[in-house]
C-alpha positions in Angstrom: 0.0 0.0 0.0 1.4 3.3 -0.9 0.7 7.0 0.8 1.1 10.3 -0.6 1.4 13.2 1.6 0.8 16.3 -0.2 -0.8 20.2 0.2 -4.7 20.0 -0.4 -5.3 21.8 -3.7 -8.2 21.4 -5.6 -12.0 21.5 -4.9 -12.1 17.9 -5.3 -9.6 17.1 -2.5 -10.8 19.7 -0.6 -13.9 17.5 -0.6 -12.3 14.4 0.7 -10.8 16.4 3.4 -14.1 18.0 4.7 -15.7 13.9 4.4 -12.3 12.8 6.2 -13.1 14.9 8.7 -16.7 14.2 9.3 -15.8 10.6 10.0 -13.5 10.8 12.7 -14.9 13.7 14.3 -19.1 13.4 14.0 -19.1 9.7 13.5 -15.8 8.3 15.7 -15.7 11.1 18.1 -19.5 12.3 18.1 -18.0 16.5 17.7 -20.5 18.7 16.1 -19.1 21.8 15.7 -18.9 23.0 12.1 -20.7 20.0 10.8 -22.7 20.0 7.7 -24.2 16.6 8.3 -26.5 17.0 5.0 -23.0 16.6 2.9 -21.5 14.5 5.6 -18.5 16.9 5.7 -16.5 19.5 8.6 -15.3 22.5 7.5 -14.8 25.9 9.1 -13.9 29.8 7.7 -10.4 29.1 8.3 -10.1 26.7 5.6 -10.4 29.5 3.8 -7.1 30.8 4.6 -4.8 27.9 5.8 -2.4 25.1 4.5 -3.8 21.7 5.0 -1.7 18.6 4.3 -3.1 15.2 3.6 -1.9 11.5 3.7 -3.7 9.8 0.5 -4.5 6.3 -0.1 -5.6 6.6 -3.6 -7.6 9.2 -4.3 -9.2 8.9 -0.3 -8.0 11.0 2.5 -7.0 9.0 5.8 -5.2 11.4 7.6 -5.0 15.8 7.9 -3.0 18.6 9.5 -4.0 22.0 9.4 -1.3 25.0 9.8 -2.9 28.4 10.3 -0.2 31.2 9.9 -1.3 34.3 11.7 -0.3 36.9 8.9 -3.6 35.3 7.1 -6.2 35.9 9.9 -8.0 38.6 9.6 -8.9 38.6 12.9 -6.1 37.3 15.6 -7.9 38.0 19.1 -9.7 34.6 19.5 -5.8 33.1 19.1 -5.1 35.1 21.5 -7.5 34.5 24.5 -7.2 31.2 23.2 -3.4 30.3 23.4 -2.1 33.2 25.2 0.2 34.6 22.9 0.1 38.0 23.2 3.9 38.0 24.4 4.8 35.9 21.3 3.2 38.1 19.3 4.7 41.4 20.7 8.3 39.6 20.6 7.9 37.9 16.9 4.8 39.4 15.2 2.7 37.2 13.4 4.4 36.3 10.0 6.6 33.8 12.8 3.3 32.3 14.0 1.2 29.9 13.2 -1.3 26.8 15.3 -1.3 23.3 14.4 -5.3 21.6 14.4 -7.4 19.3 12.5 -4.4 16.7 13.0 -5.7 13.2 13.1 -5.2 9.7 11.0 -7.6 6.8 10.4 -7.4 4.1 13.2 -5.8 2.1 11.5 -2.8 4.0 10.7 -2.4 5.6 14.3 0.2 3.4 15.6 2.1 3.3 12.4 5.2 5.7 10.9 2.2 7.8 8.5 1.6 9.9 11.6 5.4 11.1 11.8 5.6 11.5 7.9 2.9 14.2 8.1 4.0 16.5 10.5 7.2 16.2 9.1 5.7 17.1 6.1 3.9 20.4 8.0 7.8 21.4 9.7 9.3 21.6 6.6 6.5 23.8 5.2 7.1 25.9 8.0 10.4 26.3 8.3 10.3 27.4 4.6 7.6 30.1 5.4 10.1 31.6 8.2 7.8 30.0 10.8 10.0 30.6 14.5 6.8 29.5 16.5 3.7 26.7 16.5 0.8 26.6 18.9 -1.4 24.1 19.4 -3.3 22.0 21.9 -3.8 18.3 23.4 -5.8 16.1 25.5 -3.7 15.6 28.5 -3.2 12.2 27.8 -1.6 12.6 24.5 1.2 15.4 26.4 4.3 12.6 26.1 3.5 12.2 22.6 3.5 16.2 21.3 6.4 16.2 23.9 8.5 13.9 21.6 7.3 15.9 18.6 8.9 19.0 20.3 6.7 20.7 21.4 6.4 22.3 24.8 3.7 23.1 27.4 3.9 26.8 28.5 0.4 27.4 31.0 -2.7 25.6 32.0 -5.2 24.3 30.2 -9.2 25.3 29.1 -12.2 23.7 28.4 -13.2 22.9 24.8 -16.8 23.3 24.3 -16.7 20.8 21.4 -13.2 19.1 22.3 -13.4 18.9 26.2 -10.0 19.8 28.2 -7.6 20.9 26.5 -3.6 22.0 27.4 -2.1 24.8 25.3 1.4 23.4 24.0 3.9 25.5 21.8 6.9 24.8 19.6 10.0 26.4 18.9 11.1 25.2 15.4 14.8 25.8 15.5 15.4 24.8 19.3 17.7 22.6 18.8 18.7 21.9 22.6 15.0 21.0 23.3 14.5 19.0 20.0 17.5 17.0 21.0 16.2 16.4 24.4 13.1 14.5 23.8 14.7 13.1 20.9 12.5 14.7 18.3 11.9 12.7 15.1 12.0 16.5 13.7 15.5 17.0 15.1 17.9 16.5 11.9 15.5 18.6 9.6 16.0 21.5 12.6 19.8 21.1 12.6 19.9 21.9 8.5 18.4 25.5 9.8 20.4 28.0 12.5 19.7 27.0 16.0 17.0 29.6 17.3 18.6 31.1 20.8 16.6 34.0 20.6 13.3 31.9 20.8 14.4 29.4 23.6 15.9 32.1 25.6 12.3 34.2 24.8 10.9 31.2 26.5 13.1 30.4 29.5 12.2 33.9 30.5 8.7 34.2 29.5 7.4 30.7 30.8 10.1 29.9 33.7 7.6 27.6 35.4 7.6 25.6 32.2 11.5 25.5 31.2 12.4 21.8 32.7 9.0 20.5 32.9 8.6 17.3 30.9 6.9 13.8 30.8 8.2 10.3 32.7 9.5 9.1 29.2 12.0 12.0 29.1 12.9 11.8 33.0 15.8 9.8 34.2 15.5 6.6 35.8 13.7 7.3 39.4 13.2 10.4 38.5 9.8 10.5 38.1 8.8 8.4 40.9 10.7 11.1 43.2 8.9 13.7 41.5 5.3 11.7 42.8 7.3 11.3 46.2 7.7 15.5 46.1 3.9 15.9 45.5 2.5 13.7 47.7 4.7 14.6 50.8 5.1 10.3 51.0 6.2 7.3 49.1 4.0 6.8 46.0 4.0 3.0 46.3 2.0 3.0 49.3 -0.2 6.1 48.8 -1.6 5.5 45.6 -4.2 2.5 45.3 -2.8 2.2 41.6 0.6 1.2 42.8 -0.9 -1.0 45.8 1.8 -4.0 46.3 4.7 -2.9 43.5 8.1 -2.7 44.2 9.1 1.0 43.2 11.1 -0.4 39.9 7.8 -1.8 39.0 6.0 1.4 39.4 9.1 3.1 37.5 8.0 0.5 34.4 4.6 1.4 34.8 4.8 4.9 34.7 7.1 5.3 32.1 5.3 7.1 30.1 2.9 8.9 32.3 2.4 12.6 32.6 1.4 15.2 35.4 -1.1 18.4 34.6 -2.3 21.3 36.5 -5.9 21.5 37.4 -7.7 25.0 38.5 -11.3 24.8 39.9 -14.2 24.2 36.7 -11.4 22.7 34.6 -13.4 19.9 33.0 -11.0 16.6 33.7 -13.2 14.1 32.2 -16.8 14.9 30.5 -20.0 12.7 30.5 -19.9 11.1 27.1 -16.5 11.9 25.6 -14.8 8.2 24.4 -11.4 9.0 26.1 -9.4 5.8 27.1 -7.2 7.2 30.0 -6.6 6.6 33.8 -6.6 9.5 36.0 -4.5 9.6 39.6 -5.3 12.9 41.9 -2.2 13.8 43.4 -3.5 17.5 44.6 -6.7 19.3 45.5 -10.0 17.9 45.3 -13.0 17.0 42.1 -16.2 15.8 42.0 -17.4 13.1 39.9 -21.0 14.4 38.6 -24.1 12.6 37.6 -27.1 14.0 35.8 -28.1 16.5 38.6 -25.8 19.0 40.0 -25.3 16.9 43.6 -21.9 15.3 43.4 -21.6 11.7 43.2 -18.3 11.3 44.3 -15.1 13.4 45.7 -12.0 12.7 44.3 -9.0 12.9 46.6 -5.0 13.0 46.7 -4.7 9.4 46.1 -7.1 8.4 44.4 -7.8 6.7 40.7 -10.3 8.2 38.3 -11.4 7.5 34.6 -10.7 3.5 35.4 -14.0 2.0 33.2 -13.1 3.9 30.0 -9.3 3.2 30.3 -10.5 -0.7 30.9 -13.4 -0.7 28.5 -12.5 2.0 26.0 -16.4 3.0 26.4 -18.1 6.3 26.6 -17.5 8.2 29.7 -20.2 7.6 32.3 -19.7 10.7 34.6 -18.1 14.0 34.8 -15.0 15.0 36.8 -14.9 18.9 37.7 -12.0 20.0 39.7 -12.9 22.2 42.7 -9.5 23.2 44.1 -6.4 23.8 42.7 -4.3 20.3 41.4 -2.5 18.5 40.3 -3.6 14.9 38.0 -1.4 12.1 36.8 -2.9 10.6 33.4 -1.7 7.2 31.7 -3.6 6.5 28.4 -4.7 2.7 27.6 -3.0 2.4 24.6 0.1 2.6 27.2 -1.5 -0.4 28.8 -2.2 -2.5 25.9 1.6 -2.5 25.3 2.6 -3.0 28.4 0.6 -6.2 29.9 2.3 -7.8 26.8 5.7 -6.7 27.5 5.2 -6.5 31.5 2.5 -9.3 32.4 3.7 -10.0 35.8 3.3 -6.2 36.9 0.5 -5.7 34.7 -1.9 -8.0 36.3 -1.1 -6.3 39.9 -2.3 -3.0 38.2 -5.5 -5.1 36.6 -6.0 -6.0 40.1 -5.8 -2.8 41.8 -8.2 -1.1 39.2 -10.3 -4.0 39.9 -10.2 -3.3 43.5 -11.1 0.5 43.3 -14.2 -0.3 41.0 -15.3 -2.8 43.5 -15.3 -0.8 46.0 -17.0 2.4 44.1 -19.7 -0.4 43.8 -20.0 -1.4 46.9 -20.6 2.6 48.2 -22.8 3.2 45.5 -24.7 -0.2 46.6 -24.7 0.9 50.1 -25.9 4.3 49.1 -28.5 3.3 47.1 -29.9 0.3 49.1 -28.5 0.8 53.4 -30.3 -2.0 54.5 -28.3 -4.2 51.8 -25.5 -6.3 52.9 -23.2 -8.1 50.3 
C-alpha cells in the first residue's frame, strides 16, 4: 500500500478532506461543531485561509494537518485568549506564528510511521515560510507524545466546548537543545536550519515555570517516581491505590510514560460522554465526579484513581469529573497499557488487580448508598 502526503489543492480534495473529517470527528468522536451533516463533511472559515496537508490512499484521505499562519487571519484576538500569545506576538509578530489543528489519522494507521511523515511534512512547510513558533493543543493524555514531537507546554489548560479539556502546547522550530532532548523525530531537519537562541531564551524567560518540565518518558530513571514522592509529601507505592503491592522499579516500568497536569477549579477533567481511554491519579486538591443532577456523586481525593472503566473498556465516559481546588492529575492513556501487559505481564496483572479493586469498592458505596439496609 502506498501514501502520498501532499498540500490540499483542488475542490475535489478539498472535498475528501471535509468527508475525512466528518468521520472521525461526527461519526468516531461524536463533535458537532462545524458540521454540515446534509454533505457528511466539517469545514470551518479558516479553511479559507490555511495550509492543509493530507496523507492519500488513492484518491481517499486518511489522515489531515492544518497550519494556520497568523499573517492570514484577519482577525487574531480569538488566538489570543485562546493560546495566550500576546507576548509571542509582541516579541515575533505574526508572520513567525502559526497553530497546528485538525491533525488526526484513520485508526488504522495511528500506531504506524504515516503519523510522523505528516507533520514532518507540515515542519518543513514551515520552516520554509520563516515560521519561528507553533501553537497548538492536546488532551492531556496525548502530552508525552506532542512532547516527543517538540513541542512544549507553557500554561494551563481550558475547556473545549466541542473538544473537552484541553492543554495549550507551543513549539519552537529551530530549538535545537529542546528538539535534541526529547529526541524529536523532527530533530535532523532542525539542525539543517540555524539553532533559534533568541526563541528558547524568549521562553526560558517568559514561561520559567515551564523550562524543565517534561513527561516520565523523558525523565531519568527514578526520577519520576521522586517527582510523585515531592507531590504527595510520601512514598508513591504505598499512597496510591494504583501502585498497591509494587516494588518502586515496577512502578518506575509502569509509569514510564505517564504525565502530570495542573488543574484550576471548573477545569473539566473528564466529561460525560467523551470516548477517552485514559486513567486519572489525583495527586493534589480535590474533584467531583457528577451525575445527571448537579449533587456530586463522588469526591476525588489526593490518592485516588479516576477515569478506570473507559481506560478498561475504552467505552463512553459515564460521569463527569470537575475540579474544585487547585491540582494536580497524573494521566496514563490505555494504549500505554495495551503494550505493556504484553511486555510487563507480571506487573500488569497487579495494576489489573488494583483497578479491579477501586471499581469494587466504588460499587460497593454506591450499593450501600442506594440500598442501606443491603448487605453483600
Amino acid at each position: 500500500m502506498k501514501f502520498d502526503i501532499r498540500v490540499v489543492e483542488t475542490e475535489a480534495e478539498r472535498d475528501k478532506l471535509y468527508r475525512f473529517r466528518y468521520r472521525i470527528y461526527v461519526d468516531e468522536e461524536k463533535f458537532t461543531r462545524n458540521a454540515d451533516h446534509a454533505q457528511n463533511w466539517l469545514k470551518d472559515d479558516y479553511d479559507d485561509v490555511a495550509t492543509s496537508f493530507a496523507i492519500f490512499d488513492g484518491d481517499e484521505v486518511v489522515g489531515s494537518l492544518r497550519l494556520l499562519f497568523m499573517d492570514s487571519v484577519a482577525d487574531l484576538q480569538p488566538f489570543i485568549e485562546k493560546f495566550r500569545m500576546a507576548q509571542a506576538l509582541d516579541a515575533f509578530g505574526a508572520s513567525a506564528i502559526c497553530t497546528t489543528s485538525r491533525f488526526m489519522v484513520d485508526p488504522i494507521l495511528r500506531n504506524g510511521k504515516l503519523i510522523f511523515k505528516l507533520m514532518r511534512n507540515a515542519y518543513v512547510h514551515c520552516l520554509q515560510r520563516g515560521a519561528r513558533l507553533n501553537f497548538g493543543d492536546c488532551s492531556p493524555h496525548l502530552i508525552p507524545f506532542y512532547e516527543h514531537m517538540g513541542y512544549r507546554r507553557y500554561t494551563t489548560g481550558f475547556n473545549d466546548s466541542s473538544f473537552g479539556y484541553k492543554i495549550p502546547i507551543l513549539m519552537l522550530f529551530r530549538d535545537h537543545q529542546f528538539l535534541s532532548s526529547v529526541r524529536s523525530l523532527l530533530l535532523r531537519m532542525a539542525e539543517q536550519e540555524a539553532d533559534d537562541q533568541e526563541a528558547r531564551s524568549w521562553f526560558e524567560q517568559t514561561y520559567p515555570d515551564y523550562k524543565d518540565v517534561r513527561s516520565a518518558v523523558f525523565m531519568e530513571d527514578a526520577a519520576f517516581l521522586d517527582l510523585l514522592n515531592e507531590r504527595l509529601a510520601m512514598d508513591p507505592v504505598h499512597h496510591l491505590s494504583l501502585l498497591h503491592d509494587l516494588e518502586p522499579q515496577e512502578a518506575e516500568r509502569f509509569l514510564s510514560e505517564a504525565t502530570i497536569f495542573p488543574v484550576k477549579p471548573g477545569d473539566s477533567i473528564i466529561r460525560r460522554g467523551d470516548v477517552d481511554a485514559s486513567v486519572f491519579v489525583q495527586l493534589k486538591g480535590l474533584a467531583h465526579v457528577l451525575g445527571e443532577g448537579s449533587a456530586p456523586l463522588a469526591i476525588v481525593g489526593a490518592g485516588d484513581t479516576f477515569g478506570e472503566i473507559g481506560f478498561l473498556t475504552a467505552s463512553p465516559r459515564t460521569a463527569h469529573v470537575m475540579a474544585q481546588t487547585p491540582g494536580e492529575v497524573l494521566v496514563l492513556r490505555a494504549e500505554f497499557l495495551n503494550r505493556f501487559i504484553k511486555r510487563e505481564p507480571t506487573i500488569a496483572a497487579k495494576i489489573l488487580l488494583n483497578l479491579a479493586r477501586e471499581m469494587a469498592a466504588r460499587l460497593a458505596l454506591t450499593t450501600q448508598e442506594l440500598m442501606p439496609n443491603h448487605r453483600p
